[in-house]
C-alpha positions as CSV (number, residue, x, y, z in Angstrom):
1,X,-35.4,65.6,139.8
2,X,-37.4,64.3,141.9
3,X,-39.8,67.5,141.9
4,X,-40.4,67.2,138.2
5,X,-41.6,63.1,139.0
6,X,-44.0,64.4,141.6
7,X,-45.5,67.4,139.7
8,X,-46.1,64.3,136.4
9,X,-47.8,62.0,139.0
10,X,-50.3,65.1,140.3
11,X,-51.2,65.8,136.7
12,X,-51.4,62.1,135.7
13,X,-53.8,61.8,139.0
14,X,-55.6,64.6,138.3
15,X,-56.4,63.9,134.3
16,X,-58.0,60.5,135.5
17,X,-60.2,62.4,137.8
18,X,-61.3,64.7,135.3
19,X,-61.9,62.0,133.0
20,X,-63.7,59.8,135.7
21,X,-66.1,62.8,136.2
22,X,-66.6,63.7,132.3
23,X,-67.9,59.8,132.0
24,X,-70.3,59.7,134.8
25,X,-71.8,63.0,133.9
26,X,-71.9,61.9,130.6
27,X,-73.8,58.5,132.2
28,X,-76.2,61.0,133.7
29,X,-77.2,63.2,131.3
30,X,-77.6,60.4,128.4
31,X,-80.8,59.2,129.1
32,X,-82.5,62.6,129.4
33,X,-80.9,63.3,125.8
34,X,-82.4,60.5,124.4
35,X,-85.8,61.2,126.0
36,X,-85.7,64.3,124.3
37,X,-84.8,63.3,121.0
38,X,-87.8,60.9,121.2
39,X,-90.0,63.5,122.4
40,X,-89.1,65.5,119.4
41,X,-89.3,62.8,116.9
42,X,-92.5,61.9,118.0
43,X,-93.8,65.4,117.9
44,X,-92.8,64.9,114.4
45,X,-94.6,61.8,113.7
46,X,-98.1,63.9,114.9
47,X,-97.3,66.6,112.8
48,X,-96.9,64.4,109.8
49,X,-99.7,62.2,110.7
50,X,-102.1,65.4,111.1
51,X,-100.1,66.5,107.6
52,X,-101.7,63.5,106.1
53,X,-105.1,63.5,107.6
54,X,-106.0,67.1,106.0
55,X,-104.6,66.1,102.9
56,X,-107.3,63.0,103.1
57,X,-109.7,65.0,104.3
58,X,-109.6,67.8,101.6
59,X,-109.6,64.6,98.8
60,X,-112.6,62.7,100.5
61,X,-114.6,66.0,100.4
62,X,-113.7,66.7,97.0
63,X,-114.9,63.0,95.9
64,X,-117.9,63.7,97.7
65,X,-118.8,66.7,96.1
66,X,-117.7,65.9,91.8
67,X,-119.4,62.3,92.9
68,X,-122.0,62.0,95.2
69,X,-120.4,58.8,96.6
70,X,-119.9,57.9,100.2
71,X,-117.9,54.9,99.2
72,X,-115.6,56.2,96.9
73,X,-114.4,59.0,99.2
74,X,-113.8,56.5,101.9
75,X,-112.1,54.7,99.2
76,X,-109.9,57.7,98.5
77,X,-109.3,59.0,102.0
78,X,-107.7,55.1,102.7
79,X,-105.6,55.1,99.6
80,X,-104.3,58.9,100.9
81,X,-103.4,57.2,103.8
82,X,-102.1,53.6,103.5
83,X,-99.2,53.7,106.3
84,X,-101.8,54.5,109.0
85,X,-103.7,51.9,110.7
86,X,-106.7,52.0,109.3
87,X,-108.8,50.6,112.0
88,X,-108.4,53.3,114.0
89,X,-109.6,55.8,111.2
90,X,-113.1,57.2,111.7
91,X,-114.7,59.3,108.7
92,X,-118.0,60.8,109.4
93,X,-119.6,62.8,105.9
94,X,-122.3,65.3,107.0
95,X,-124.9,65.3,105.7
96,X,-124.8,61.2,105.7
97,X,-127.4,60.4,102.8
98,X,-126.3,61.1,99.2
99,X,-130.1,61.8,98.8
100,X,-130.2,64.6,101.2
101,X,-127.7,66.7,99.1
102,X,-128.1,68.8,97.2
103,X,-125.5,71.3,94.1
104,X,-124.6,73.7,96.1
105,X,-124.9,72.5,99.9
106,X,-122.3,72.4,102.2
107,X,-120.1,69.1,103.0
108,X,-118.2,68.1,105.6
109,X,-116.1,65.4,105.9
110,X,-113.9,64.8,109.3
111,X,-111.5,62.0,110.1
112,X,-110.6,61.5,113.7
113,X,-107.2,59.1,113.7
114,X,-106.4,57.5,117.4
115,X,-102.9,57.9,117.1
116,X,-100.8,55.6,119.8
117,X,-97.5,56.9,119.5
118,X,-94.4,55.8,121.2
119,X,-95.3,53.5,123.8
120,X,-92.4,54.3,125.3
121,X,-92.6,58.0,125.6
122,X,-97.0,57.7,126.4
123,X,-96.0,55.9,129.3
124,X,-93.0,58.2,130.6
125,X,-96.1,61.2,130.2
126,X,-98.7,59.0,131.4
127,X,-100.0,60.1,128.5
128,X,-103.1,57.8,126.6
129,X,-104.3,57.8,123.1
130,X,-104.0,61.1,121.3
131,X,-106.8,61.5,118.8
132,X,-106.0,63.5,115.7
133,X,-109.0,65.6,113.9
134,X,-109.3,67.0,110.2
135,X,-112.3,67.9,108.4
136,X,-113.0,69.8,105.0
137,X,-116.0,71.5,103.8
138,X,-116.9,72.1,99.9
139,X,-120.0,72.5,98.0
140,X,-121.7,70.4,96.3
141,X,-121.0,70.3,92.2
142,X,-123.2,67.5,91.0
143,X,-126.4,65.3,93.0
């Protein structure tokens, strides 16, 4: 009998250990898990945000080129983009003048978007402001 009581104490002692070790690995290994998980989601957010920024690129240029108007494609590219901050949009229209084109010419129209990102996760990477960069060319339709 008292064989069987010592064999259920070594199991009992060694099922804590196991469980002991399970829980500080587990301690270990969380934070990197999470670090990943933001790494990825933020990798998503740049994707999205770079998504967006061609899709208001391609819009501004087409306003530019059925309109003539500077303003109204500035206009347009903010209402394609109204979660962004839109102080740290730049939109540069080449050429600048509306008097300088021309039906037919080429337009350009690039937004640069300093995105900041997870502070969290910049800081980790010592990583600083990433810019983000779309442009669209059409031709001019009307003057």
């Amino acid at each position: 009998m008292s064989g069987i009581n010592k064999n259920k104490k070594n199991l009992i002692s060694k099922a804590g250990k196991t469980d002991a070790q399970a829980s500080l690995e587990f301690v270990l290994v969380i934070p990197f898990l999470i670090l990943i998980i933001l790494a990825v989601s933020h990798l998503g957010l740049m994707l999205y945000q770079r998504n967006v920024l061609e899709q208001a690129a391609r819009e501004g240029s087409r306003v530019v080129v059925t309109t003539n108007s500077n303003d109204e494609a500035l206009e347009c590219i903010r209402e394609v983009c109204p979660g962004f901050n839109q102080d740290r949009i730049d939109v540069r229209i080449t050429p600048e003048e509306s008097s300088l084109r021309k039906t037919g010419d080429m337009v350009e129209v690039v937004i640069t978007y300093d995105a900041a990102g997870i502070p969290l996760l910049m800081n980790v990477f010592k990583v600083r402001e990433k810019s983000i960069k779309a442009k669209s060319q059409m031709r001019m339709e009307c003057y």
